[in-house]
N, C-alpha and C positions, 0 to 999 in steps of 0.2 A: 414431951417432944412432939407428940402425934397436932396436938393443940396449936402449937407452932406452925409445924407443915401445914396445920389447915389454915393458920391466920397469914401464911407466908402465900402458899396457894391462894387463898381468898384475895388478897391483897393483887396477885396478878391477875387472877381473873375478871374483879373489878377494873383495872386498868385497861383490861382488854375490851374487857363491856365496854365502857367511856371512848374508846377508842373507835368501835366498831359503831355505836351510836353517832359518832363527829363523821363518820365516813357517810352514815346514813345520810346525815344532814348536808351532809357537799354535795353527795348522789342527789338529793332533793332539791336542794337548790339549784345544783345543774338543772335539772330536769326541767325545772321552773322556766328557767332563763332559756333554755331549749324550746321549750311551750311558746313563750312569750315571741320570740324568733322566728319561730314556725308561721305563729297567728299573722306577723306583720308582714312573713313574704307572701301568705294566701291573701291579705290585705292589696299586697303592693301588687301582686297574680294580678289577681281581679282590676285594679284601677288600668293596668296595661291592658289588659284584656279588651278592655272597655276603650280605651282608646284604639287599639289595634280595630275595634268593631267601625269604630266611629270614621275613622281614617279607611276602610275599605268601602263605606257607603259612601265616602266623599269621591273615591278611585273612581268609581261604578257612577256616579254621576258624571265627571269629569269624563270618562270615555263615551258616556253615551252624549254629553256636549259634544265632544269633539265630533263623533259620528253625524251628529245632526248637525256640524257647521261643515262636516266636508262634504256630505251630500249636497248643500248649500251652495257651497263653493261650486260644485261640477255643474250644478241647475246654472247657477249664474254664468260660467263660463262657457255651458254650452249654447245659452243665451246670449252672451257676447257674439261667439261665434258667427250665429244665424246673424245678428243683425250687422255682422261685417262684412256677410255673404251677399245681403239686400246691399248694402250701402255701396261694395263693391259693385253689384249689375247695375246701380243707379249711375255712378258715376262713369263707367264703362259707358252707358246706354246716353249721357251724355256728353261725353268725347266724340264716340261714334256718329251721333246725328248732324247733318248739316243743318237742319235748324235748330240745333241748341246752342251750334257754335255761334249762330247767329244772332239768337237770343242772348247769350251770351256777350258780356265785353273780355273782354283782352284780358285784364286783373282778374275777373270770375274764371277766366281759361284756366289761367297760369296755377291757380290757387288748386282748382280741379285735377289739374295735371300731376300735381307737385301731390297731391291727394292719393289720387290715381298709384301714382308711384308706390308711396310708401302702403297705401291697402295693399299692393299688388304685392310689395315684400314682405309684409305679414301674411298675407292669404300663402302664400308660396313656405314659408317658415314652417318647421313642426311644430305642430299645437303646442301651444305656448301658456307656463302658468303665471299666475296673478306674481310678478316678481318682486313687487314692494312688501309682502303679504313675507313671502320668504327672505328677502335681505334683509328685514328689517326684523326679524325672527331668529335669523339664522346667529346672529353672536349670542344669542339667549340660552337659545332651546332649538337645535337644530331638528327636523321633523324627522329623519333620519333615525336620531335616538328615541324618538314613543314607540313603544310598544304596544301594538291594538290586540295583543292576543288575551285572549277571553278566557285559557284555559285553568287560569289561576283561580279566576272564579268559582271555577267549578270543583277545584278541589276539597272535600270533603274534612275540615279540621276536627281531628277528635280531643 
């Protein structure tokens, strides 16, 4: 009887062993496939990584383009300005003289006049920007929506 019990007992406990062994090997294999998962998203980490890098040195160029085309812009426009101011005293200074009217024919007047005028409603106008520069911008990329803040820059990514 005692011989039984142990071949009966032996009998479950090998079953158990075989059992407890299959469970090992699922655990293992998980673990594999876990690993395996793991490696491809520290894989895929890194390639976004690298991108995100790549795409911020492109921002940081892009913003200091822009800064170096609007100080651009204001050189240029404040250079327009001056030479609207001379153009304006020129044409003024020959309206005014009796001998330029003189020098002057009829057609060279009218043309001066008509000159004269519209200098005269610019010059009088608030400074005024480049507006082909923005119309022709404005259905794209309105200048409105850039952002020139720098402070993202400097944020410290750990």
């Amino acid at each position: 009887e005692q011989g039984l019990q142990l071949l009966e007992l032996g009998g479950s406990v090998e079953e158990d062993c075989i059992r407890i062994a299959r469970c090992f090997e699922a655990t293992r294999q998980r673990c594999c496939r876990l690993e395996q998962d793991g490696r491809r998203a520290r894989e895929q980490l890194a390639r976004v990584e690298a991108e995100r890098a790549a795409l911020e040195v492109k921002l940081k160029h892009a913003r200091n383009q822009v800064e170096v085309e609007m100080k651009k812009r204001h050189r240029a426009e404040a250079e327009l300005e001056k030479q609207e101011r001379k153009l304006q005293l020129v044409l003024e200074l020959l309206m005014r003289e009796p001998w330029g009217n003189e020098a002057l024919s009829r057609e060279q007047c009218s043309v001066l006049s008509a000159l004269a005028g519209q200098r005269l409603g610019a010059a009088l106008a608030p400074i005024r920007r480049s507006s082909a520069v923005d119309e022709s911008c404005q259905s794209l990329l309105s200048h409105s929506d850039i952002s020139y803040d720098r402070t993202e820059d400097d944020v410290v990514r750990s």
